[in-house]
CHARMM-style PDB file with segment names, atoms N, HN, CA, C and O in Angstrom:
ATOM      1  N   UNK     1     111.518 118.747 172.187  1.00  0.00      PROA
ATOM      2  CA  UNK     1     112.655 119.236 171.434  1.00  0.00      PROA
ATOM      3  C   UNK     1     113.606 118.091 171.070  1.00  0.00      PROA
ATOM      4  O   UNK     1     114.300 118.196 170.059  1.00  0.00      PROA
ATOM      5  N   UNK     2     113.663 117.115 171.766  1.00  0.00      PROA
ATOM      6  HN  UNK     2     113.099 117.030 172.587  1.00  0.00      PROA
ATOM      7  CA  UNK     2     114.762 115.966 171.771  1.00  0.00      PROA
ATOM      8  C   UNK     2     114.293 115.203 170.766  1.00  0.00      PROA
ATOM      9  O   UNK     2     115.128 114.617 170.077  1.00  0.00      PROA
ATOM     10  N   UNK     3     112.858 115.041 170.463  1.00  0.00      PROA
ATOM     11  HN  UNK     3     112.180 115.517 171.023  1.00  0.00      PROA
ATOM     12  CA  UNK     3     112.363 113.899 169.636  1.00  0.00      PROA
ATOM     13  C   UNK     3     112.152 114.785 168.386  1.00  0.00      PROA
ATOM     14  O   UNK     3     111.825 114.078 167.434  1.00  0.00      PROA
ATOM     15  N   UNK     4     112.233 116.134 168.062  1.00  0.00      PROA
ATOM     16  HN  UNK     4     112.499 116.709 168.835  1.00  0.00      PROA
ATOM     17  CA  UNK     4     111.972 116.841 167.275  1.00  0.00      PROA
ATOM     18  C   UNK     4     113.814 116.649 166.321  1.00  0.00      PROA
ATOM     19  O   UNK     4     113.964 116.139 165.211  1.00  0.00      PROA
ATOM     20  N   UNK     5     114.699 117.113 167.025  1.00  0.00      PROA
ATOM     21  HN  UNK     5     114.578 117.527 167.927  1.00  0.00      PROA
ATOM     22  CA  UNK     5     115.899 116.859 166.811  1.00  0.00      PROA
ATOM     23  C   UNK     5     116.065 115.280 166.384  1.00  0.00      PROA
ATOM     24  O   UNK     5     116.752 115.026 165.394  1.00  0.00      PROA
ATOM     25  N   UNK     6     115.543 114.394 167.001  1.00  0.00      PROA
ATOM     26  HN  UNK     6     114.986 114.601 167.805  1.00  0.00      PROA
ATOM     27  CA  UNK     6     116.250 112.899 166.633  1.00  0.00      PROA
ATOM     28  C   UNK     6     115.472 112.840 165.366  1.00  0.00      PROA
ATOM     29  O   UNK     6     116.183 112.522 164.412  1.00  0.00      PROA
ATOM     30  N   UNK     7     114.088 113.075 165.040  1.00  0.00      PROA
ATOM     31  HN  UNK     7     113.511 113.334 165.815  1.00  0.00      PROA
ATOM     32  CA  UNK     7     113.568 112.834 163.956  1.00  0.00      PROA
ATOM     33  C   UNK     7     113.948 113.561 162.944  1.00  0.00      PROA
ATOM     34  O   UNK     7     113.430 113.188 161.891  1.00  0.00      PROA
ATOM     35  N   UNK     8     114.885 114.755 162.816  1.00  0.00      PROA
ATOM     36  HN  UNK     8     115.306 115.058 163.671  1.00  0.00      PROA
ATOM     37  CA  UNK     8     115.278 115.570 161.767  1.00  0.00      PROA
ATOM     38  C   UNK     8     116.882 114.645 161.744  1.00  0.00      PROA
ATOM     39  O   UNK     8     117.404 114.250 160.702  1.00  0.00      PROA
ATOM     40  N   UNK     9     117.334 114.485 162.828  1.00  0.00      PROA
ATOM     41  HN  UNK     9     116.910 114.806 163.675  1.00  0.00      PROA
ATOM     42  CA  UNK     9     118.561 113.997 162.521  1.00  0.00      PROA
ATOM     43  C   UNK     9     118.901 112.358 161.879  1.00  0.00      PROA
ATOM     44  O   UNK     9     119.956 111.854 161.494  1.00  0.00      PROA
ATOM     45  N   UNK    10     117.600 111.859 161.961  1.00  0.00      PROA
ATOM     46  HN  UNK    10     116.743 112.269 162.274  1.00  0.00      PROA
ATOM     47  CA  UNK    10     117.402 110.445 160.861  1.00  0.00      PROA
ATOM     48  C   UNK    10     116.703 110.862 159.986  1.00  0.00      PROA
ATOM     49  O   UNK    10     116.547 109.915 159.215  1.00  0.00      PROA
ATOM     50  N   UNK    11     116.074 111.881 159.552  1.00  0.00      PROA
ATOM     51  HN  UNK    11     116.201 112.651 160.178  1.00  0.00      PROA
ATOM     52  CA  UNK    11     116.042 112.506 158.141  1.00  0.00      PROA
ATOM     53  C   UNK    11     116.616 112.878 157.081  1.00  0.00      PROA
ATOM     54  O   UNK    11     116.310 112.635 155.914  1.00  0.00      PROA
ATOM     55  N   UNK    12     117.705 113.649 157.620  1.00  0.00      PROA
ATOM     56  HN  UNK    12     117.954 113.847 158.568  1.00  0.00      PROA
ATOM     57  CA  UNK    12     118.716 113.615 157.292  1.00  0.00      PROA
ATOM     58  C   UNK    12     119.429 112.547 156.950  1.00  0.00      PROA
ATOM     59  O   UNK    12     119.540 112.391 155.734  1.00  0.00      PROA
ATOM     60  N   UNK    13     120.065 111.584 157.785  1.00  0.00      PROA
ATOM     61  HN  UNK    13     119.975 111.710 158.773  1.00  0.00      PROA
ATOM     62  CA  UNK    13     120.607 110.750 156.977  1.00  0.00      PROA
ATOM     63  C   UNK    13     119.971 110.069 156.398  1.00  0.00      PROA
ATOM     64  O   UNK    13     120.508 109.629 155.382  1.00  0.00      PROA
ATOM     65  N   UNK    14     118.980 109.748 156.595  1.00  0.00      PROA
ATOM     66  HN  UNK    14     118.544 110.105 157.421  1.00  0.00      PROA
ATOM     67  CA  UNK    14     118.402 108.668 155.307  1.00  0.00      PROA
ATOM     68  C   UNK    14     118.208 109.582 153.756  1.00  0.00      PROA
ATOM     69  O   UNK    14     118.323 109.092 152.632  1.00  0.00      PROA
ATOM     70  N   UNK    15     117.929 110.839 154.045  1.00  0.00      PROA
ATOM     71  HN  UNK    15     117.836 111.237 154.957  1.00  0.00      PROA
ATOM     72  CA  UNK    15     118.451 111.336 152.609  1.00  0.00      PROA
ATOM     73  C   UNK    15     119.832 111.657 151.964  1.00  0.00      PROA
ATOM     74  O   UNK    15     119.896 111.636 150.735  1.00  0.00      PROA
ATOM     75  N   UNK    16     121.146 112.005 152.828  1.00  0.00      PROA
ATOM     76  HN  UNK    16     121.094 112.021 153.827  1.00  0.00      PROA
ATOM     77  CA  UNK    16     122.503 111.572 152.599  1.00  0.00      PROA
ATOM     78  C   UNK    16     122.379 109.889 152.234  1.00  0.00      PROA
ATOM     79  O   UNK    16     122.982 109.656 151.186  1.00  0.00      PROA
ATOM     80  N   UNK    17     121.778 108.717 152.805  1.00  0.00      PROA
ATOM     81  HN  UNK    17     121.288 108.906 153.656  1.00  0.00      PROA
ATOM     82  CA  UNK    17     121.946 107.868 151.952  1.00  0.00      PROA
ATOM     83  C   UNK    17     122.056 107.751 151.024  1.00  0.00      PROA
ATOM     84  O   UNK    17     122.975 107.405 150.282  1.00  0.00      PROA
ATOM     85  N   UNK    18     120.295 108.271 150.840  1.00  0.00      PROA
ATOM     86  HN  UNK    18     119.548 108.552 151.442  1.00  0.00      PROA
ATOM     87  CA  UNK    18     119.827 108.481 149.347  1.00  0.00      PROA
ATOM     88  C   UNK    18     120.712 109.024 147.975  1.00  0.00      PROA
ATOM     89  O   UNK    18     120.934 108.688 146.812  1.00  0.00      PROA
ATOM     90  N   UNK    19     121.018 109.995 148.854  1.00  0.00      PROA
ATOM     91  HN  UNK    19     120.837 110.268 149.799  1.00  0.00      PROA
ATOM     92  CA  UNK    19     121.648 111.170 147.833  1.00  0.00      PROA
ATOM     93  C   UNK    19     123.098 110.154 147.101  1.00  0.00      PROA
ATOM     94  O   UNK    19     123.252 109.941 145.898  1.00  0.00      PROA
ATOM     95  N   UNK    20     124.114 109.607 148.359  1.00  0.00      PROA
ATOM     96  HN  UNK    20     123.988 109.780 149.336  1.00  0.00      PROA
ATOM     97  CA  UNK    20     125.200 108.838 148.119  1.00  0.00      PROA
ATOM     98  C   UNK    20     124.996 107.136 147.025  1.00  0.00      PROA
ATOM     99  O   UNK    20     125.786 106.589 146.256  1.00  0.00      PROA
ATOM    100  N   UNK    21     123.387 106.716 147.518  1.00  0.00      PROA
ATOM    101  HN  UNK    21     122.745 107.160 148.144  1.00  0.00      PROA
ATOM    102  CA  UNK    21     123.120 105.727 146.615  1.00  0.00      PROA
ATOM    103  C   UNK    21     123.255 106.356 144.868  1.00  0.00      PROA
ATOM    104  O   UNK    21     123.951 105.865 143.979  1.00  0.00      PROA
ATOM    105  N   UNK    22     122.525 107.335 144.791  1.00  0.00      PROA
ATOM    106  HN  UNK    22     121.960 107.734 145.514  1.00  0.00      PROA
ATOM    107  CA  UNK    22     122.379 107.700 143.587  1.00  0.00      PROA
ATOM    108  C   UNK    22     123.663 108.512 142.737  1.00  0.00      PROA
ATOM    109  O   UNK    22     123.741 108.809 141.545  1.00  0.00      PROA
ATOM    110  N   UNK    23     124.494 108.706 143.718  1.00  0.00      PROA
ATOM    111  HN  UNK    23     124.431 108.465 144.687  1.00  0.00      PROA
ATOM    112  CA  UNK    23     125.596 109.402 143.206  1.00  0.00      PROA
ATOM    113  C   UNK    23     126.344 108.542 142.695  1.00  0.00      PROA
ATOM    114  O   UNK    23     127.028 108.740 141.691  1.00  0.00      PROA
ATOM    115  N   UNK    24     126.279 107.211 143.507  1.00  0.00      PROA
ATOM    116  HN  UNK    24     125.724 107.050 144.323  1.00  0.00      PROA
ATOM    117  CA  UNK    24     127.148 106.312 143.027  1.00  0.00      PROA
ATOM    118  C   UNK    24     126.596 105.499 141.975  1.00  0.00      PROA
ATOM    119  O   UNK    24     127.313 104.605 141.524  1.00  0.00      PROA
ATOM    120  N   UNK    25     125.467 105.660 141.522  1.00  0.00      PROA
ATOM    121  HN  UNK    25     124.885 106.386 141.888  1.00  0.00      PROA
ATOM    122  CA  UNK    25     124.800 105.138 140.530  1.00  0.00      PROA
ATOM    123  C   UNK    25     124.127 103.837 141.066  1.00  0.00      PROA
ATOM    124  O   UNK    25     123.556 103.185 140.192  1.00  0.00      PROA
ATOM    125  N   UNK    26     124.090 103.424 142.097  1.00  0.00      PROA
ATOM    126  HN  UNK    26     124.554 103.953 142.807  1.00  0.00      PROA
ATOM    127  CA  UNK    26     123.484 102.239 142.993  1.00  0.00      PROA
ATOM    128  C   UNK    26     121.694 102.392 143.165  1.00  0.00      PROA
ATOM    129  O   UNK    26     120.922 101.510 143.542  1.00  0.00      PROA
ATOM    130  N   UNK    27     121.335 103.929 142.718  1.00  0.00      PROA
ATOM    131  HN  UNK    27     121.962 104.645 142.412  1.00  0.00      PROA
ATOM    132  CA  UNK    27     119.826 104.120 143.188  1.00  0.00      PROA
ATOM    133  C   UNK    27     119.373 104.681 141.718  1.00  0.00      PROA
ATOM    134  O   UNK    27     119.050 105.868 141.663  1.00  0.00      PROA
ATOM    135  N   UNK    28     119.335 103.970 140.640  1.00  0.00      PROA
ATOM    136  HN  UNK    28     119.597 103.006 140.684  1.00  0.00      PROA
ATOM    137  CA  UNK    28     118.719 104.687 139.630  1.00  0.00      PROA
ATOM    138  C   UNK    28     116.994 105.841 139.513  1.00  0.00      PROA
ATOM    139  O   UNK    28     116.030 105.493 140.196  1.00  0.00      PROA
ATOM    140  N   UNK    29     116.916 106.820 138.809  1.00  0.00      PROA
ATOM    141  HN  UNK    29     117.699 107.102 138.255  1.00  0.00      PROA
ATOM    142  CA  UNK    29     116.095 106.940 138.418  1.00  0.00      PROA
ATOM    143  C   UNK    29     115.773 108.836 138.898  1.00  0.00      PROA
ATOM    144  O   UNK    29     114.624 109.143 139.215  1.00  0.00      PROA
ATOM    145  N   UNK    30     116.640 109.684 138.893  1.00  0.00      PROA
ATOM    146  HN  UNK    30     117.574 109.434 138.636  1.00  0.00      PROA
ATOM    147  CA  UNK    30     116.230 111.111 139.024  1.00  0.00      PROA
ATOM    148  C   UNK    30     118.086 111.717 138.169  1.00  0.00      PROA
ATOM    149  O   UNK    30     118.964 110.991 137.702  1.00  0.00      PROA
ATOM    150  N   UNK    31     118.059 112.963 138.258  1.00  0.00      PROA
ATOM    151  HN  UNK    31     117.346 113.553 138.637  1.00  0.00      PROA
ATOM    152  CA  UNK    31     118.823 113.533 137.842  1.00  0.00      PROA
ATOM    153  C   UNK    31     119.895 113.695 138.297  1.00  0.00      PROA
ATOM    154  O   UNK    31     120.715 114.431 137.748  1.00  0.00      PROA
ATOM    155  N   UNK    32     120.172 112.962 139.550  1.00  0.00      PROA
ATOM    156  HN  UNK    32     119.506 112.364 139.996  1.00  0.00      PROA
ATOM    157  CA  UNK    32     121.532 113.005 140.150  1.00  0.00      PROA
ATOM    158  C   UNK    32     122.193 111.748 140.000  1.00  0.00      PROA
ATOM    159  O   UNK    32     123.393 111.860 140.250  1.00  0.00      PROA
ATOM    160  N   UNK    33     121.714 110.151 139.563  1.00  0.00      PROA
ATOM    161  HN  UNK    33     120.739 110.060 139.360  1.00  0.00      PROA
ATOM    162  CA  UNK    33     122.144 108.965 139.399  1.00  0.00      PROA
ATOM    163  C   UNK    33     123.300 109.235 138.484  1.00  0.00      PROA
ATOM    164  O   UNK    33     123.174 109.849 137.424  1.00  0.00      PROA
ATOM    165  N   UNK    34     124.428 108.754 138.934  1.00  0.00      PROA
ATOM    166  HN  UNK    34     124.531 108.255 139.794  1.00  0.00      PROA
ATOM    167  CA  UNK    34     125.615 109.065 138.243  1.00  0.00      PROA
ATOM    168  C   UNK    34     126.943 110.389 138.464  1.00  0.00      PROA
ATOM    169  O   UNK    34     128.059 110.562 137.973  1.00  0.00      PROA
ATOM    170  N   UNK    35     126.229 111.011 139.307  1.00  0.00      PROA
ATOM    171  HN  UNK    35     125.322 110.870 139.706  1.00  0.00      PROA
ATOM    172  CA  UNK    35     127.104 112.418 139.464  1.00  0.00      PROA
ATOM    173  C   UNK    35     127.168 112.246 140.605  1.00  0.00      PROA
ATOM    174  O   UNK    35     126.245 112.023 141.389  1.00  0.00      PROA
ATOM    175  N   UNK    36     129.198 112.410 140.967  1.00  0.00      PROA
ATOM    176  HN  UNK    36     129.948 112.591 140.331  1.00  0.00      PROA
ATOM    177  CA  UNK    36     129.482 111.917 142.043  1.00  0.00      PROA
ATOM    178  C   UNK    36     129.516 113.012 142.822  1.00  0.00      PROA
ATOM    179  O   UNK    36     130.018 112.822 143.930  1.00  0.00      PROA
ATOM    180  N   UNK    37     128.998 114.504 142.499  1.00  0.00      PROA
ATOM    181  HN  UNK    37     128.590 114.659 141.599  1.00  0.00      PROA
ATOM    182  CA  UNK    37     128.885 115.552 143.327  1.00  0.00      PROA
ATOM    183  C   UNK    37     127.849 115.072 144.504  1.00  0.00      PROA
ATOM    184  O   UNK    37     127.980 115.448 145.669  1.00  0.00      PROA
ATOM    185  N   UNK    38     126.844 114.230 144.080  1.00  0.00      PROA
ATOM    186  HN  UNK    38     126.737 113.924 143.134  1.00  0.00      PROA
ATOM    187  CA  UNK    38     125.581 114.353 145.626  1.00  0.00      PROA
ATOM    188  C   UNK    38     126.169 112.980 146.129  1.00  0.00      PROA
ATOM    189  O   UNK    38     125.819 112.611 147.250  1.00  0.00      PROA
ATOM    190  N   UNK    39     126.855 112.351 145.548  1.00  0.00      PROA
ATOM    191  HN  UNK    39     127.139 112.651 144.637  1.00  0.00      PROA
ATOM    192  CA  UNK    39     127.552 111.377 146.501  1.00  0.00      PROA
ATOM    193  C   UNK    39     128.248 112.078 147.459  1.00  0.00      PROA
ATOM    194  O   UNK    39     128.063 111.883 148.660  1.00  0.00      PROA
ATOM    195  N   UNK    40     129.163 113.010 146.955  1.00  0.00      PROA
ATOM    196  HN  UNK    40     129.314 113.169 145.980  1.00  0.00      PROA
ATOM    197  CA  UNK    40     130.270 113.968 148.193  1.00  0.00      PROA
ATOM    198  C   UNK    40     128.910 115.123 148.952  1.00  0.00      PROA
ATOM    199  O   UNK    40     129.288 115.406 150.089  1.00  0.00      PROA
ATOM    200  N   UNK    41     128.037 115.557 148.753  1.00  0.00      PROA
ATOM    201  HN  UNK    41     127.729 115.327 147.829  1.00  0.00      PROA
ATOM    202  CA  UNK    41     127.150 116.038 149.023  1.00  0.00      PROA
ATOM    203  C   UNK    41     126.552 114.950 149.937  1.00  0.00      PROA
ATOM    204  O   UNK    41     127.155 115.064 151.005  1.00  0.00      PROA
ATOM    205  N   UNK    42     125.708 114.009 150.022  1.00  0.00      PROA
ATOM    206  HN  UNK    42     125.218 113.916 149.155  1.00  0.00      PROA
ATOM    207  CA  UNK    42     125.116 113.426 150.683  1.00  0.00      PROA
ATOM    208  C   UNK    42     126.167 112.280 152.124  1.00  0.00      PROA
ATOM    209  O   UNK    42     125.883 111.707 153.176  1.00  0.00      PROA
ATOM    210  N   UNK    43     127.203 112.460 151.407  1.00  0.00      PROA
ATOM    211  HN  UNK    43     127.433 112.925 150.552  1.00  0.00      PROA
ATOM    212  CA  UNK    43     127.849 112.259 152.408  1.00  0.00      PROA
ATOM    213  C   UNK    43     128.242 113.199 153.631  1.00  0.00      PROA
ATOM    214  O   UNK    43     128.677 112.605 154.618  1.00  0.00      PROA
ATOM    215  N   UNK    44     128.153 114.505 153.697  1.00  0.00      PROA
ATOM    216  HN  UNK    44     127.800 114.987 152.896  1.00  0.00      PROA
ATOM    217  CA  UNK    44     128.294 115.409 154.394  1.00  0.00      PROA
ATOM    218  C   UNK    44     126.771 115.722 154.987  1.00  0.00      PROA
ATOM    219  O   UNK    44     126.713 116.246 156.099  1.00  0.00      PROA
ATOM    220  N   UNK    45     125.629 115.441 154.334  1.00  0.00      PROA
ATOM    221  HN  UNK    45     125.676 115.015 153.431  1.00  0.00      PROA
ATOM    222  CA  UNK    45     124.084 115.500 155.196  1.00  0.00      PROA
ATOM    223  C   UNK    45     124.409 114.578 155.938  1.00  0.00      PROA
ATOM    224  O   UNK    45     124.258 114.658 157.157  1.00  0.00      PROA
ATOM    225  N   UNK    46     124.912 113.540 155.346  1.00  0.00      PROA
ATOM    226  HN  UNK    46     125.035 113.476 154.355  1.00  0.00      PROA
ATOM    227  CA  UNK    46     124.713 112.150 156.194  1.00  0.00      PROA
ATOM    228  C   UNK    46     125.347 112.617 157.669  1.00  0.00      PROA
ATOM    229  O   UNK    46     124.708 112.886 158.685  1.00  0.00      PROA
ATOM    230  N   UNK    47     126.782 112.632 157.483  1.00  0.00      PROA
ATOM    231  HN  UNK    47     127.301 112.413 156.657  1.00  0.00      PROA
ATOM    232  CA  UNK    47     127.043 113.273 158.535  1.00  0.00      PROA
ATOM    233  C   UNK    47     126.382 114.628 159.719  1.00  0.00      PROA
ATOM    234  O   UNK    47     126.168 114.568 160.930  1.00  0.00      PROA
ATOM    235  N   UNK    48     126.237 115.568 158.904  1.00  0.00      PROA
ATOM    236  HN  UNK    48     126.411 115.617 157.921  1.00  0.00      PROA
ATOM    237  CA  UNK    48     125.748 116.329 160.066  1.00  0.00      PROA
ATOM    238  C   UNK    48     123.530 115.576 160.503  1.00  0.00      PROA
ATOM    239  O   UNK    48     122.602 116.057 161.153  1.00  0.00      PROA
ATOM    240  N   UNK    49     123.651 114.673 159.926  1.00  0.00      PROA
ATOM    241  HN  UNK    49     124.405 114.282 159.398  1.00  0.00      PROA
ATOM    242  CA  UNK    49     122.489 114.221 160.802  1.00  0.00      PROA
ATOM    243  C   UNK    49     123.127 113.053 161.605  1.00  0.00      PROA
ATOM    244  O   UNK    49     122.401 112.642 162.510  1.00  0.00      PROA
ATOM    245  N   UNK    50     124.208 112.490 161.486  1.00  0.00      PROA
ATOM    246  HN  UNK    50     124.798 112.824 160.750  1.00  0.00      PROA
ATOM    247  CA  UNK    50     124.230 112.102 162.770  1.00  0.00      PROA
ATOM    248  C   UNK    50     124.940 112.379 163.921  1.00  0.00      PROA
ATOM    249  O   UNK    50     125.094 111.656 164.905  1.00  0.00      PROA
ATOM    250  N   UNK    51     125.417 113.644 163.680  1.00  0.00      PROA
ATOM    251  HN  UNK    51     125.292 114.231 162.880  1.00  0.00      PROA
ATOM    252  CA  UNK    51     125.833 115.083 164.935  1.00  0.00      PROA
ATOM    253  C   UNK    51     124.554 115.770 165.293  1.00  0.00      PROA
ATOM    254  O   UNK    51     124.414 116.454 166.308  1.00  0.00      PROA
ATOM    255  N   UNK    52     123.825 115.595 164.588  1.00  0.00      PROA
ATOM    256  HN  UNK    52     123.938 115.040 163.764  1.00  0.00      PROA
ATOM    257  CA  UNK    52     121.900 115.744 164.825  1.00  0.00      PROA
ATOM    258  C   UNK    52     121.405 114.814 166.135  1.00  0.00      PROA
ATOM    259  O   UNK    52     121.086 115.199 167.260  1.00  0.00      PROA
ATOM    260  N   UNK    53     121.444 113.777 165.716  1.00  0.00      PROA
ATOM    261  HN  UNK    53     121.703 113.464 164.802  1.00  0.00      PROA
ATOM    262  CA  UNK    53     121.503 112.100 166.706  1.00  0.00      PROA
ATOM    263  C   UNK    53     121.942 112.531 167.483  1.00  0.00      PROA
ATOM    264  O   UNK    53     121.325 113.094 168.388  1.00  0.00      PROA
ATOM    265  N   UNK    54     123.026 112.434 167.418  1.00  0.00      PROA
ATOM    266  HN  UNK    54     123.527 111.977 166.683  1.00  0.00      PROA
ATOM    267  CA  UNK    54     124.500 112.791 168.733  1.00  0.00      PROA
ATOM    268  C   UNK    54     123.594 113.785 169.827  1.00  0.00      PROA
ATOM    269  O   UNK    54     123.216 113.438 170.946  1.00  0.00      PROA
ATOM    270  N   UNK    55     123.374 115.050 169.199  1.00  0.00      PROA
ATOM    271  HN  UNK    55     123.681 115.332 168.290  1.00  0.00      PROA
ATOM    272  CA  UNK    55     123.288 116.036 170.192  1.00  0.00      PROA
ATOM    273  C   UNK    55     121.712 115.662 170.791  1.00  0.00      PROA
ATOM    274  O   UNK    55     121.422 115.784 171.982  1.00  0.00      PROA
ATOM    275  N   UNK    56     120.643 115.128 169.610  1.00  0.00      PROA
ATOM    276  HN  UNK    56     120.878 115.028 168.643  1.00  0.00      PROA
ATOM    277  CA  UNK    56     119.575 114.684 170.748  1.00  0.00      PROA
ATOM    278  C   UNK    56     119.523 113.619 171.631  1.00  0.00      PROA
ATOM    279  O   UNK    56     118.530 113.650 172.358  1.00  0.00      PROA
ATOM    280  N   UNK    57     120.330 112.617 171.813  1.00  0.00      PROA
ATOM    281  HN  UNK    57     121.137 112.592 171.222  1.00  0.00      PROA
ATOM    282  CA  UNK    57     120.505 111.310 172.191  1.00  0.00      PROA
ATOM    283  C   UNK    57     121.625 111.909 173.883  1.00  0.00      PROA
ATOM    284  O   UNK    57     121.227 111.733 175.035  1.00  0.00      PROA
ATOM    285  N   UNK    58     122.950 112.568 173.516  1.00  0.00      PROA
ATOM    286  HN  UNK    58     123.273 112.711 172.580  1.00  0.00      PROA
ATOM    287  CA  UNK    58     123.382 112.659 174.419  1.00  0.00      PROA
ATOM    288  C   UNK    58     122.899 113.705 175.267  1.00  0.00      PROA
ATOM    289  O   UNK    58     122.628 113.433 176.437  1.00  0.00      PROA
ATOM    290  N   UNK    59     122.722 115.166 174.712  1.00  0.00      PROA
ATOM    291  HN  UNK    59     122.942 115.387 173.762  1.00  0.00      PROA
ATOM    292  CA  UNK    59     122.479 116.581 175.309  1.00  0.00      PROA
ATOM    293  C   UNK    59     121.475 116.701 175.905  1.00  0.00      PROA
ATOM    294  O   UNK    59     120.652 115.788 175.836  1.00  0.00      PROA
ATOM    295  N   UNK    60     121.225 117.776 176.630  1.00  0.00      PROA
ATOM    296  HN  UNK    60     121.894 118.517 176.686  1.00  0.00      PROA
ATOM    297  CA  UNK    60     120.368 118.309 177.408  1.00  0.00      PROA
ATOM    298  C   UNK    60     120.479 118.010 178.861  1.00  0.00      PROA
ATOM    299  O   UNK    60     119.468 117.440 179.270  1.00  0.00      PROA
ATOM    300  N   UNK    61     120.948 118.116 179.331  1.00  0.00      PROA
ATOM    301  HN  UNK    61     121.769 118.579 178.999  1.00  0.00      PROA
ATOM    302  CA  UNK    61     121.194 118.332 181.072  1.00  0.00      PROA
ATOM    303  C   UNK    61     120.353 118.441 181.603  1.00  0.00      PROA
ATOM    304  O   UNK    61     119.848 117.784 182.514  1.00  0.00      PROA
ATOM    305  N   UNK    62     119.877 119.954 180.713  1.00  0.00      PROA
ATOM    306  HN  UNK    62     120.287 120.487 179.973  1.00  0.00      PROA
ATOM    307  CA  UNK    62     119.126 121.081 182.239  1.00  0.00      PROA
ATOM    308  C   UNK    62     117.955 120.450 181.717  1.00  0.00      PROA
ATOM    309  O   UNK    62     117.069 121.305 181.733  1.00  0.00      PROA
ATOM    310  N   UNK    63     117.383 119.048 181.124  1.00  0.00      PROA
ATOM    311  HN  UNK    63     118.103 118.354 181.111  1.00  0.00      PROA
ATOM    312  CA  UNK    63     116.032 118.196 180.538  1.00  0.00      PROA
ATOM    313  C   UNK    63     115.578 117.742 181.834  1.00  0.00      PROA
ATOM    314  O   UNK    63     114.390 117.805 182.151  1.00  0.00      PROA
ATOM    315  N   UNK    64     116.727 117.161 182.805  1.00  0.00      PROA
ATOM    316  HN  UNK    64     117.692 117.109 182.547  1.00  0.00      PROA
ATOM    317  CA  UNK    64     117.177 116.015 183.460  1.00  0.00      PROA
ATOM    318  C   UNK    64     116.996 116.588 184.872  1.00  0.00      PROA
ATOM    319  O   UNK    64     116.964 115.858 185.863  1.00  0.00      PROA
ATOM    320  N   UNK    65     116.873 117.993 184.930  1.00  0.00      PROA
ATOM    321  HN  UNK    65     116.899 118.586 184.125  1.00  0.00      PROA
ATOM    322  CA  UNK    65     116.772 118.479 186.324  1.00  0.00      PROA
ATOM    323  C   UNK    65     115.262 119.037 186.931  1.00  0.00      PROA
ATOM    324  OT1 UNK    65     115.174 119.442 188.090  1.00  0.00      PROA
TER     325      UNK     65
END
């Protein structure tokens, strides 16, 4: 479950990258390059994948017992 979580939660951000490269026009070449909506969009994936991280990296207690 922990490695299932860490691998969705760097999925996530590497597509909030994505999304923020192209919003800002830094990643040419699909239909969002230029529209600063998936920039503010991919900035908020970005984030909740690394509250993704967070919770597989720190959580789980009852893993540990």
């Amino acid at each position: 479950m922990k490695k299932a979580l860490l691998l969705a939660g760097v999925l996530l951000d590497l597509t909030g990258v994505v999304w923020i490269l192209q919003g800002f026009n830094v990643l040419p070449g699909s239909f969002m390059t230029g529209q600063m909506i998936w920039a503010y969009i991919g900035i908020a994936v970005s984030m909740i994948g690394s509250v993704v991280i967070w919770i597989a990296v720190r959580g789980g207690s009852s893993e540990r017992e």
